[in-house]
VOTORSE-15580 format. One record per residue: residue number from 1; residue in three letters; x, y, z of N, C-alpha, C, O in turn; chain. Coordinates in pm, whole numbers, always signed. Layout:
N
(NUM ala (X Y Z) (X Y Z) (X Y Z) (X Y Z) A)
...
END
This chain:
66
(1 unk (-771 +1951 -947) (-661 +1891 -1020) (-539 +1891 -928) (-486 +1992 -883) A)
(2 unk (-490 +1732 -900) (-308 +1742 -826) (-242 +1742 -946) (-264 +1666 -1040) A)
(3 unk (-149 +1842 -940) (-5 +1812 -1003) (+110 +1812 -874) (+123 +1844 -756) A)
(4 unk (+195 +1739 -1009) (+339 +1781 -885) (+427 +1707 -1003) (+399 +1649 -1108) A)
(5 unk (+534 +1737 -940) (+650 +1733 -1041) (+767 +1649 -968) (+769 +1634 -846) A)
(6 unk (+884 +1587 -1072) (+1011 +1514 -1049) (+1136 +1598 -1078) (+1161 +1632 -1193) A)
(7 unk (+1205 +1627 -991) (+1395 +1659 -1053) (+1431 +1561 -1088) (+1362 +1459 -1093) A)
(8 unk (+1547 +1569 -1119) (+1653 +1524 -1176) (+1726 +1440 -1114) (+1779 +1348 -1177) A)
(9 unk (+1746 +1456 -950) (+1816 +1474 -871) (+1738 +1449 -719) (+1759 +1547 -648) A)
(10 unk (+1674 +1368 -667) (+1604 +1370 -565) (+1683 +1322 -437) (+1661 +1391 -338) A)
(11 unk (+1779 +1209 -420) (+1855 +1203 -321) (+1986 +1142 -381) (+1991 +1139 -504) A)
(12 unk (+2103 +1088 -306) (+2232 +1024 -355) (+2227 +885 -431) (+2330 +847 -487) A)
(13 unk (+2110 +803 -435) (+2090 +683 -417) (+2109 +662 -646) (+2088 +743 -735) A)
(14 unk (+2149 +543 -649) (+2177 +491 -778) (+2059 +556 -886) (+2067 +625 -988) A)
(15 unk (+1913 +479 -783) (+1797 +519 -869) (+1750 +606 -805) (+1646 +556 -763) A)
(16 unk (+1757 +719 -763) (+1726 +824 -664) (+1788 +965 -730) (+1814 +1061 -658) A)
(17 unk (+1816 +968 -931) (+1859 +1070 -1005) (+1857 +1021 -1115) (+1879 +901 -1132) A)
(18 unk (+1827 +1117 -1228) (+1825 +1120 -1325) (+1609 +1086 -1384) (+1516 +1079 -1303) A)
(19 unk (+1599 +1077 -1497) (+1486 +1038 -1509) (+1440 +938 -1562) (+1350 +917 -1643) A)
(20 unk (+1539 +855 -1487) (+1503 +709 -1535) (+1316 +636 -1512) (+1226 +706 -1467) A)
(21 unk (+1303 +544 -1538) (+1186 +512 -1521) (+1159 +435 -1355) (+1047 +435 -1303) A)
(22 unk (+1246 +393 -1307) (+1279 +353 -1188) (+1270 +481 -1111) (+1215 +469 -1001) A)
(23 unk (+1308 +590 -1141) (+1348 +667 -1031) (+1204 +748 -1012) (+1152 +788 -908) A)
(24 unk (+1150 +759 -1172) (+1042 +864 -1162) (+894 +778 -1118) (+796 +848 -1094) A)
(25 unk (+882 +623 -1107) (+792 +533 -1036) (+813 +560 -867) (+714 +594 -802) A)
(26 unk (+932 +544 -806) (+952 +563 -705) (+891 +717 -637) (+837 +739 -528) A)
(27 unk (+924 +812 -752) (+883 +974 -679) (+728 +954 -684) (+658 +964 -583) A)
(28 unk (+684 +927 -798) (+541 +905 -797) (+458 +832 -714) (+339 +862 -713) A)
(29 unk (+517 +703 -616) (+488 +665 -530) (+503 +741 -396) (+427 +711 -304) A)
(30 unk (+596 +837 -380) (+627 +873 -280) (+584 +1034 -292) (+604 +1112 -198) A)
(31 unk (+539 +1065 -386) (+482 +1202 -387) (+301 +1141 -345) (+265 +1168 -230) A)
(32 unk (+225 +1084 -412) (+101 +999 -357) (+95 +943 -225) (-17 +921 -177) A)
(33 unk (+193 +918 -164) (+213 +829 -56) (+197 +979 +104) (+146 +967 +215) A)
(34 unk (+278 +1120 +27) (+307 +1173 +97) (+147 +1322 +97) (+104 +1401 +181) A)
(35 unk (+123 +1298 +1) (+9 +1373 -11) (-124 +1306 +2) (-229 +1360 -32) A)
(36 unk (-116 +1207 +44) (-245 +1098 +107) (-344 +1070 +10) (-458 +1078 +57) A)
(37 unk (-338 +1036 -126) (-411 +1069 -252) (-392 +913 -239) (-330 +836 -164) A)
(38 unk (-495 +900 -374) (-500 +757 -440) (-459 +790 -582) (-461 +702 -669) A)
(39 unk (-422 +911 -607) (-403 +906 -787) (-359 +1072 -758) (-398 +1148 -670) A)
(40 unk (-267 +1095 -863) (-231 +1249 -953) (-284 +1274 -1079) (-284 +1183 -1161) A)
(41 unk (-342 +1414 -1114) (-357 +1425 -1237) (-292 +1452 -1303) (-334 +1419 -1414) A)
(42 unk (-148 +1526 -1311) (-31 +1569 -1396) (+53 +1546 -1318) (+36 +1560 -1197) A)
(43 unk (+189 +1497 -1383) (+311 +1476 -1326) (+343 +1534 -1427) (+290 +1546 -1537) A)
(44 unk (+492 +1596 -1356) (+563 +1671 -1486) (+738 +1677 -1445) (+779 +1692 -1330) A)
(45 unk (+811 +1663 -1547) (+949 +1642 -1519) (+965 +1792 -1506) (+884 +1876 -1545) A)
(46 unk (+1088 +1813 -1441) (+1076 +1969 -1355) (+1232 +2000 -1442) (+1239 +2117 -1480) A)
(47 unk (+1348 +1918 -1476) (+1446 +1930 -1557) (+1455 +1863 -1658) (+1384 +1762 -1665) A)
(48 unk (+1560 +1904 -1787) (+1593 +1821 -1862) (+1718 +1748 -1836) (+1827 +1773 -1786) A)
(49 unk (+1646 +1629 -1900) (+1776 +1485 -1801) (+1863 +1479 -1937) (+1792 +1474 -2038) A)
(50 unk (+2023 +1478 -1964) (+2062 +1459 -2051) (+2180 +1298 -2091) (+2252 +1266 -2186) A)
(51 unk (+2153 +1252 -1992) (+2170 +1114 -1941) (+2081 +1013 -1991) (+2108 +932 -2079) A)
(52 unk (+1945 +1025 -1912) (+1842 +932 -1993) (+1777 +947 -2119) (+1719 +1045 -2165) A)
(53 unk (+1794 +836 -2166) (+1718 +882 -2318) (+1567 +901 -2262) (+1522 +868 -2153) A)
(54 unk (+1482 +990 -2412) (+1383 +1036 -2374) (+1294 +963 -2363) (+1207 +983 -2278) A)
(55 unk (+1292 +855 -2450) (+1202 +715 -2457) (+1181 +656 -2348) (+1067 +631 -2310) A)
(56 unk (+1283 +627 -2285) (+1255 +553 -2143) (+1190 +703 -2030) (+1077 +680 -1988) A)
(57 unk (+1228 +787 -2002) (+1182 +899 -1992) (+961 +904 -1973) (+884 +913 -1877) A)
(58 unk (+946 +893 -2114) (+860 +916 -2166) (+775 +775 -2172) (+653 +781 -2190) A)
(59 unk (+825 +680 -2159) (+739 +547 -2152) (+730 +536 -1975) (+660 +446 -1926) A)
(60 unk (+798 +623 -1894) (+770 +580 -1750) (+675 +702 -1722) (+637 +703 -1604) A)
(61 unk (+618 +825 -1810) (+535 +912 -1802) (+437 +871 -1881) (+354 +961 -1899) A)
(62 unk (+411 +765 -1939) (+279 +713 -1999) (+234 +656 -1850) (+305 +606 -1763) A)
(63 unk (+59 +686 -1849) (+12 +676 -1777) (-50 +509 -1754) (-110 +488 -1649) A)
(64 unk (-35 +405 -1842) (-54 +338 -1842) (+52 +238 -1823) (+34 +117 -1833) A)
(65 unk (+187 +305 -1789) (+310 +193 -1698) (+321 +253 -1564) (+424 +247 -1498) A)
(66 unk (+207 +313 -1522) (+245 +321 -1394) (+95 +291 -1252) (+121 +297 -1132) A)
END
């Protein structure tokens, strides 16, 4: 089993914080990209974001928008 996880906070960039759905597609690409995989079995948000609503949140952690 891979897991790995997203902050809050990954670099300065617009979509590069918070847990938007943009930001947490991008880590997920770049956590796969960097661990030479074709797929993860758990992703998991590592903070609570109090910025993004949870919905958008939670529809970019359904496994079937990504």
């Amino acid at each position: 089993m891979i897991t790995t996880k997203v902050l809050g906070c990954m670099r300065s960039g617009i979509n590069d914080m918070e847990l938007t759905r943009v930001h947490i597609h991008h880590e997920v690409d770049t956590s796969i990209r960097k661990l030479g995989l074709k797929h993860i079995n758990l992703y998991q948000i590592h903070v609570l974001d109090l910025l993004t609503t949870i919905d958008e949140t939670l529809w970019a952690l359904d496994g079937s928008s990504i």
